[in-house]
Steps between C-alpha positions, in 0.01 A plus 500: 500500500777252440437202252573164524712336189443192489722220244319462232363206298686555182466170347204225480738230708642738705498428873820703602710751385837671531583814499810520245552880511340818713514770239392751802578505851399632828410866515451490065251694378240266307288621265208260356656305181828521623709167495551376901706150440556210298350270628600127360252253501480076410560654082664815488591800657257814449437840593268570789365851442315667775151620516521741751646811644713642734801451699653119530493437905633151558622235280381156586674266296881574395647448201569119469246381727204347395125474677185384411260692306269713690781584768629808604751664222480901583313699636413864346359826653606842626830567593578461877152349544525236775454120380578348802141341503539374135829363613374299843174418319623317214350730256185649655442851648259437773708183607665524893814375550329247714595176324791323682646327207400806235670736801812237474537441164495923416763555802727243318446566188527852408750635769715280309429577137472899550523626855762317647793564235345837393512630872906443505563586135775782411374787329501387099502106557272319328439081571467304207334175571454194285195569249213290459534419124228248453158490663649091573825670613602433900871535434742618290843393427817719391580386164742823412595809701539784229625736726732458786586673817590881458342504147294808406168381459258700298114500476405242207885304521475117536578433838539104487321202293244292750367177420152456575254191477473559125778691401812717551438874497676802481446702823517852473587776728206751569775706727776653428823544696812296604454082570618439871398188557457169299236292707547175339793388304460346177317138497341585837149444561229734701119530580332783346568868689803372662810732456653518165699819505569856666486816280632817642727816538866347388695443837182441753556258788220238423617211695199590764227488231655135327534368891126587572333479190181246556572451863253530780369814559746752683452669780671822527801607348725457812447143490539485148863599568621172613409262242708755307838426648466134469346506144825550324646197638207235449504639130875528461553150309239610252519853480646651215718779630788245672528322249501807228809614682681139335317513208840548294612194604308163416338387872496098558170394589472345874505114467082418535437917460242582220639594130393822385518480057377719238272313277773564221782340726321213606387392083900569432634284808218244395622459152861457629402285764658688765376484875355835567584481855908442376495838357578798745238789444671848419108695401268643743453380842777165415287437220649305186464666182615440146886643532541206854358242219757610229759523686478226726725162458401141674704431774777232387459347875139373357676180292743445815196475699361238258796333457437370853221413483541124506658488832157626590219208566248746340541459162176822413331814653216589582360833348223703426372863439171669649374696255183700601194552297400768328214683517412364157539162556312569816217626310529226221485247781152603683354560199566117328381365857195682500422362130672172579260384837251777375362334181404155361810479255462217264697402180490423120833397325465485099805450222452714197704434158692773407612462167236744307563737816899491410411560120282756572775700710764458251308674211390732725838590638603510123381842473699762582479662803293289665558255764256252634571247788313185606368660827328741299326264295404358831369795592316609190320101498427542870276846442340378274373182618350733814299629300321199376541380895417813689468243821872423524578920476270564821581634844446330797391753795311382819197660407474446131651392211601702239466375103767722299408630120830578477831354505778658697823260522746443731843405459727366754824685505746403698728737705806511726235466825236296401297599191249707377185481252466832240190442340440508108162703441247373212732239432238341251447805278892571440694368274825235566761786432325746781484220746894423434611877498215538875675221665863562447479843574315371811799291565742742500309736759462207698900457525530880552176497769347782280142359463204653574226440679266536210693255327493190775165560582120350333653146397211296442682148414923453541718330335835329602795408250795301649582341128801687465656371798488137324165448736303191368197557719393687850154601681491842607301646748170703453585896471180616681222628460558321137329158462785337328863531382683285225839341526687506212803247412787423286443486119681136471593266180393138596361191320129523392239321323384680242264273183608215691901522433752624811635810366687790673260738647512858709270493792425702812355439824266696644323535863179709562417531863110620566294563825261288508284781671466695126606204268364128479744251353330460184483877426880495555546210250268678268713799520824300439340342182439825353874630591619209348311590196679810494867396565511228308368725220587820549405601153174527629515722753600779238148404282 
């Protein structure tokens, strides 16, 4: 009897997930154990094994697309068994395909994501469609096609780099064969399970499949025919194979017609400050690509043009650029909202002396091979002052409130798309040097986008350093379910008071922010007494 798969709750704050790869497909043999998808969820991506056996019947979620947990994923049983009443009831066998909107939803749904294109495909073509990469994930953009039109593609090769909510991932092929069609050009944009690419026999006519992908439900084949004919000529000024046949020769984009760029073209013409849209396109499809950037000279017409420009009564222009956001910064933004209007934030700036902190780290840094920074004093102070205030490390949940024993901390990192928070584990039983060596080599997999799950999850209070962009002073915002994160500024040399003469003094500014649910404002003061005890001492915190 065939079993319902439904997506799974792989995380505690996981509400949704994405399905980033399917490592099986229709008409796979599954054994129990064996590894379905990767399924990305609000932290990582992980492996989804199954727990049953048998034939896989129906995919309900493609890769790229993202659902709710406890919705339909696969479903499993014996091969050719008949899952039409899975399929109309939404995931139960006895259900009738009574339901109007159920009935509705199903005939839209899956005609288009399975029967639809797979009824008209040529023998050998496979669709790719945009993965679900994150369980947050509801579209992906085209950062980098690996691969181009009439490239051999084999099982396991990088087909293109998509950017996701969180990050941008390699996408691999699970097919092998010949890449007929490119979807979506590079910097385009597209919900989960829309067409990404066509796989197939070298020299198949897949114009049909591309012009019918995801539209309504077909049908028969004889009126299928007649979109056909017309297809080519709607996708003609974006279609690859007209313009491959110019490719040789650098293409001028249409005046108000969208710039296709590599990523690498677009950072060159930046840091020459060309106009993208001034340089003809001689890649892929009219795309510009590093050789159009190299070789490409400013028109001399430009100064002419400016040179009359005080005949003109407009003296300035008007310009902007629409850049849209990334699934990251998507992410980053619903989550600081929630936090934001979610809990009581309230603040507690303090200014600690320095001095002892800066004599500390030079005799520390005196020994060789080992390199401390301020930040991970910070850090070191900060774990250890939870302990002695175990309120300000809780967890605020809407059921309870959880007191943490130990100290997990979070540091802000900040990344091309928004930033992320790798999370430094025990922080108050390791010593200064393992903190520094943990949180650069967290930095550098935060650059490259090569951290783990494991290692940005179980924060249980965060820290924030903007210091060494010359920041003074700044509140941050609460990274839940923590009860509090601390702000930390610019070490600066100012006049003090210190035995009742002005001298020259180093001082830093610090901000803790605390929900007020976990942490009363005394308990945070308390805590920030104790911290100063440590940074303004830091001998101590190695007695």
């Amino acid at each position: 009897m065939a079993v319902v798969v439904n997506m799974p709750r792989l995380s505690d704050t996981m509400e949704e997930g994405t399905v980033a790869a399917w490592l099986k497909k229709v008409g796979d043999k599954i054994e129990e154990g064996d590894i379905l998808a990767e399924i990305e969820t609000d932290k990582a991506t992980m492996e989804f094994e199954s727990f049953n056996e048998g034939t896989l019947l129906h995919i309900g979620v493609q890769e790229g697309e993202t659902t709710k947990v406890d919705e339909l994923l696969a479903i499993i049983g014996e091969e050719g068994e008949d899952i039409s009443g899975l399929l109309n009831g939404g995931g139960s066998a006895d259900a009738t395909p009574a339901t109007e909107s159920k009935e509705e939803e199903t005939s839209e749904a899956a005609p288009s994501e399975a029967s639809a294109p797979a009824a008209e495909l040529p023998e050998g073509v496979i669709v790719v469609t945009m993965p679900r990469l994150s369980d947050t994930m509801e579209e992906g953009t085209v950062a980098t096609w690996l691969k181009k039109v009439g490239d051999t593609v084999e099982e396991g090769d990088i087909l293109a780099e998509i950017e996701t909510d969180k990050a941008t991932m390699e996408f691999e092929s699970f097919q092998s064969g010949t890449l007929l069609e490119i979807g979506l050009q590079e910097g385009e944009s597209a919900k989960v399970d829309s067409l990404l690419a066509i796989i197939g026999p070298a020299g198949t006519d897949v114009s049909g499949v591309a012009d019918n992908f995801g539209a309504a439900p077909a049908a028969a084949p004889a009126k299928a025919e007649a979109p056909k004919a017309d297809a080519p000529k709607k996708e003609a000024p974006k279609a690859a194979a007209p313009k491959q046949a110019a490719a040789p020769t650098p293409t001028a984009v249409p005046e108000g017609g969208r710039v296709f760029v590599s990523p690498l073209a677009k950072k060159m013409a930046e840091e020459k400050g060309f106009n993208i849209a001034d340089i003809p396109g001689s890649g892929e499809g009219g795309r510009v690509i590093k050789r159009d950037v190299e070789n490409f000279t400013p028109k001399a017409a430009a100064p002419a043009a400016a040179a009359g420009a005080p005949t003109a009564s407009v003296v300035g222009e008007e310009s902007f650029e629409e850049i849209k956001n990334s699934n990251m910064r998507k992410a980053i933004a619903k989550n600081l909202a929630k936090s934001k209007f979610t809990a009581p934030h309230y603040y507690l700036n303090v200014e600690f002396n320095m001095d002892n902190a800066i004599a500390f780290r030079k005799e520390v840094n005196a020994v060789p091979d080992t390199k401390v920074s301020f930040n991970d004093i910070v850090v070191k102070a900060c774990a250890m002052a939870l302990k002695q205030h175990p309120q300000v490390n809780s967890q605020w949940f809407d059921d309870k409130m959880k007191l943490n024993h130990h100290v997990h901390i979070g540091v802000a990192v900040a990344v091309e798309d928004g930033l992320v928070v790798p999370v430094v584990k025990f922080a108050d039983e390791q010593k200064l040097t393992n903190i520094g060596a943990a949180v650069k080599d967290f930095a550098i997999k935060a650059k490259s986008k090569k951290l783990s799950l494991e290692e940005m999850e179980g924060s249980t209070f965060t820290i924030s350093n903007l210091g060494m962009f010359g920041i003074d002073s700044f509140t941050s915002i609460i990274n839940q379910p923590n009860s509090a994160i601390l702000s930390v500024g610019a070490i600066v040399q100012k006049p003090v008071v210190k035995d009742g003469e002005i001298v020259v003094g180093n001082t830093m500014k610090l901000c803790l922010a605390a929900d007020h649910r976990t942490v009363d404002g005394a308990t945070g003061a308390q805590f920030l007494q104790t911290l100063k005890g440590f940074i303004e001492n830091p001998i101590s915190m190695l007695l």
